[in-house]
C-alpha positions in Angstrom: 0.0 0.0 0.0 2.6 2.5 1.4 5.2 -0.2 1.5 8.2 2.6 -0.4 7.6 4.8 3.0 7.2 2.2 5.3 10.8 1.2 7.3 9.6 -0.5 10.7 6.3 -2.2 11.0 5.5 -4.0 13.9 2.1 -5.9 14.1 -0.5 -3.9 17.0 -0.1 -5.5 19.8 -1.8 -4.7 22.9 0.6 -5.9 25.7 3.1 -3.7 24.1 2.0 -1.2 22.6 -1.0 0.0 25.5 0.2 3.4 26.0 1.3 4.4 22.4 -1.1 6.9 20.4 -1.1 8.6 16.8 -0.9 12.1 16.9 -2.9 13.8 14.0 -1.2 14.6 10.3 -2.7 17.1 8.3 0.7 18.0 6.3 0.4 14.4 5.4 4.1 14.7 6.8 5.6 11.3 5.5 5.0 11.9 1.6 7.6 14.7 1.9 10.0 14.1 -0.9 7.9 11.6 -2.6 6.7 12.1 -5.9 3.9 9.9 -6.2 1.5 8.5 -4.3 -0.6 4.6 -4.9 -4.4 5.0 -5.9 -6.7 2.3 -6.2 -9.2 2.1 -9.3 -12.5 4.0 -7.1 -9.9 7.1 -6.7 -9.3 7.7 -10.7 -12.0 10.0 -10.9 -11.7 11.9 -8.0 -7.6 12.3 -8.2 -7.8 12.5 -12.2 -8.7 15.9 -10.7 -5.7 16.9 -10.0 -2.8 14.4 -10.8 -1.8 12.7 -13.6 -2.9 9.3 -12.8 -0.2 6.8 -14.4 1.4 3.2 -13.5 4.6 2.2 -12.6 6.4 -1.2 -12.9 7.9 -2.9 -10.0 11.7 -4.0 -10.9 11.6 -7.0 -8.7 8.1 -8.5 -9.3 7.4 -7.1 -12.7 3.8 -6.7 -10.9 1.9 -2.9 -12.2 0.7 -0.1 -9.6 -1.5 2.7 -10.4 -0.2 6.2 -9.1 -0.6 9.5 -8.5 2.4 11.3 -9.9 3.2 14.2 -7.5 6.4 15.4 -8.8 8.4 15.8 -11.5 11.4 13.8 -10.7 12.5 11.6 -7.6 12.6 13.6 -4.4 10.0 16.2 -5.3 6.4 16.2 -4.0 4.9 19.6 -5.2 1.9 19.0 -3.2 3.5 19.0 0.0 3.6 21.5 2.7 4.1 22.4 5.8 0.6 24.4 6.2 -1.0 21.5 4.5 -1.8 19.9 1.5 -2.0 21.9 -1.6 -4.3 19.6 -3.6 -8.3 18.9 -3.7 -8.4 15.4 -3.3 -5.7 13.3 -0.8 -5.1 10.0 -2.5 -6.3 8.1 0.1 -3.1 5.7 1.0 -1.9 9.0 2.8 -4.4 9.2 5.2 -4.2 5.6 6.1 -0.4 6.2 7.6 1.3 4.9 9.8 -1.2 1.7 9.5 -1.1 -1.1 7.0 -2.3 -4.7 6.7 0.0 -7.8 6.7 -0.6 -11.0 6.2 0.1 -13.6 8.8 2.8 -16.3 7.3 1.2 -19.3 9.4 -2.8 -19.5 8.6 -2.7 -16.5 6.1 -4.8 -14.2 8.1 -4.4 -10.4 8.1 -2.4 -8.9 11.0 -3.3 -4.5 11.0 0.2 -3.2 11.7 2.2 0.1 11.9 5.0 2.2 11.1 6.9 1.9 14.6 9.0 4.4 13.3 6.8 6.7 12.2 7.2 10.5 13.5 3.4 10.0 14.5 3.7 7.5 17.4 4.0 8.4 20.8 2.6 8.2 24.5 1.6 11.9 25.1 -0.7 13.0 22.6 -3.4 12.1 19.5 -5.4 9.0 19.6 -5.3 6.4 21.5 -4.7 2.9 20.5 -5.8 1.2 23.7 -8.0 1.9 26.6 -8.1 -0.9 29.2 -6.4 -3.2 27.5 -8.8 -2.9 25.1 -8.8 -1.4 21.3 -10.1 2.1 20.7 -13.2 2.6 18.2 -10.7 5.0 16.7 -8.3 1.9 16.6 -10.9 -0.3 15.1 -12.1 2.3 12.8 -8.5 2.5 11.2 -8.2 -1.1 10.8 -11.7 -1.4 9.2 -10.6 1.5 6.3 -7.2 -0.4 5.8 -9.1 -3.7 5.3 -11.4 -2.1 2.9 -8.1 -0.4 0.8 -7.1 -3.8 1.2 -10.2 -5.4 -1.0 -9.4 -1.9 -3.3 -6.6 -2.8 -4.1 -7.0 -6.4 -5.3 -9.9 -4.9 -6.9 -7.5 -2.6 -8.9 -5.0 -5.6 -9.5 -8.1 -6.8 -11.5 -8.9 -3.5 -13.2 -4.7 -3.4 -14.0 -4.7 -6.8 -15.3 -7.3 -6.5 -17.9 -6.0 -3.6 -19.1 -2.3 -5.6 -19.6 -4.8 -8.2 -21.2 -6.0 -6.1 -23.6 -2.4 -4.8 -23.9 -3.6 -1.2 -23.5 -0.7 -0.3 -21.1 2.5 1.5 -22.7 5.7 2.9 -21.5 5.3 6.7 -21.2 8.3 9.0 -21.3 7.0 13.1 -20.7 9.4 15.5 -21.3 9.2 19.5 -20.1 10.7 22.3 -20.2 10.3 25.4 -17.7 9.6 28.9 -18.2 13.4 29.3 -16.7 14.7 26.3 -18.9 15.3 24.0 -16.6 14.2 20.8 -18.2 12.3 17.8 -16.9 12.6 13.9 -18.1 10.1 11.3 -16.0 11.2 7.9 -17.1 10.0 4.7 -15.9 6.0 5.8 -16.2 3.3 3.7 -18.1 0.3 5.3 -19.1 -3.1 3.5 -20.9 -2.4 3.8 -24.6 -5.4 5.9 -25.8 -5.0 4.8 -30.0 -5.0 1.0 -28.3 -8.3 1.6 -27.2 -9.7 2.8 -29.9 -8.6 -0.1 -32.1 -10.6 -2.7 -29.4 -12.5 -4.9 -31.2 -16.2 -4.4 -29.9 -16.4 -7.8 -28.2 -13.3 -6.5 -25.7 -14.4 -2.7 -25.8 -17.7 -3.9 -24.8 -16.2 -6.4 -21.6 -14.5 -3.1 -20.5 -17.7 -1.5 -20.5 -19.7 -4.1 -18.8 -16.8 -4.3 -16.1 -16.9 -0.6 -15.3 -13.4 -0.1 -16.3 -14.1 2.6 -19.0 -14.8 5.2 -16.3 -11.3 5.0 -14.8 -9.8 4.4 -18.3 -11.6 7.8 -19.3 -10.2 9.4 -16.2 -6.3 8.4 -16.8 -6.5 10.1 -19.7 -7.9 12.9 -19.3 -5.6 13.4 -16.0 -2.4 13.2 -18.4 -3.8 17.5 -18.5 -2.9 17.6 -15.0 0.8 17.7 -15.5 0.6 21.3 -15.9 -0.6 21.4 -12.0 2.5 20.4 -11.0 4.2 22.8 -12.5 2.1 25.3 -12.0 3.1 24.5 -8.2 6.4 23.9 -8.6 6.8 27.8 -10.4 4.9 28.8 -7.3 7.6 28.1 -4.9 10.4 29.2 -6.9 
């Protein structure tokens, strides 16, 4: 989910971890420097908003993600701030932070876990994880939305593997050049090919239709527009 951020996780445990709490995160303070964020297929519409919504290719697995790109090269998150975040919609793996899901190696169960590293933990202030030795409703709220991104995201891996199917996925290279000259390259991108898709014969056109998957194919596209809001915020802090 968040797994580039994530350094230390530690599965919740209640007779060690009963005092901890999460302090609150509205600068969304661990996507500093990061310049993209995952998305699962329900967020296309809503973050095609405002980010180019593209894919990258994991060099070890060879397995497809769908992102948010929120920066123009490695290092650089444009939406970032210290008074907050500077975009409409929050792509919602960053709100989920420091928790995540794992899945337990002996009966294949899921185990909520956290960030033990995380700036967020502590035993002073923010929510609590445990009262009487017992979990929070805040606690069990948290692991209820990180379950659910959980079934999202398999739901995307669905979404990401027709598309491959269809071989409608292709390497995307984009290329700018600021109004001080300083030029751009982002390498290493895949976007959803939009001439592909218009070659579909109607029997596969019409499975992405029945599937629901033009909607969020629709949105990628148009969002490839949205580079311009990066560097319409990157100008701004020059």
């Amino acid at each position: 989910m968040w797994s580039v951020i994530v350094t230390t996780i530690q599965a919740i445990d209640k007779n060690k971890h009963n005092n901890l709490k999460v302090s609150a995160n509205p600068t969304l303070l661990q996507s500093e420097g990061r310049h993209f964020a995952p998305l699962v297929v329900q967020e296309f519409v809503a973050a095609s908003q405002d980010y180019p919504v593209v894919f990258v290719k994991d060099s070890d697995t060879g397995q497809f993600k769908a992102i948010a790109l929120l920066g123009l090269k490695p290092g650089e998150n444009e939406f970032y701030s210290p008074q907050g975040w500077r975009g409409n919609y929050t792509p919602e793996a960053l709100t989920l932070y420091p928790f995540l899901i794992s899945q337990n190696k002996d009966d294949d169960s899921a185990i909520l876990c956290f960030d033990s590293a995380s700036p967020l933990i502590n035993e002073t202030q923010g929510q609590a994880l445990f009262e009487q030795e017992a979990e929070t409703p805040w606690l069990q709220e948290q692991g209820e939305r990180v379950v659910q991104y959980v079934e999202k995201s398999q739901m995307t891996d669905q979404f990401i593997k027709m598309l491959l199917d269809f071989e409608l996925v292709s390497p995307q290279s984009l290329s700018l050049t600021l109004e001080d000259n300083e030029e751009y390259t982002l390498n290493g991108l895949y976007a959803i090919d939009e001439n592909k898709l218009n070659q579909l014969d109607d029997d596969k056109f019409n499975q992405l239709r029945k599937t629901g998957a033009l909607t969020p194919i629709y949105a990628s596209l148009i969002s490839m527009q949205r580079i311009h809001n990066i560097v319409r915020l990157k100008l701004a802090t020059k």
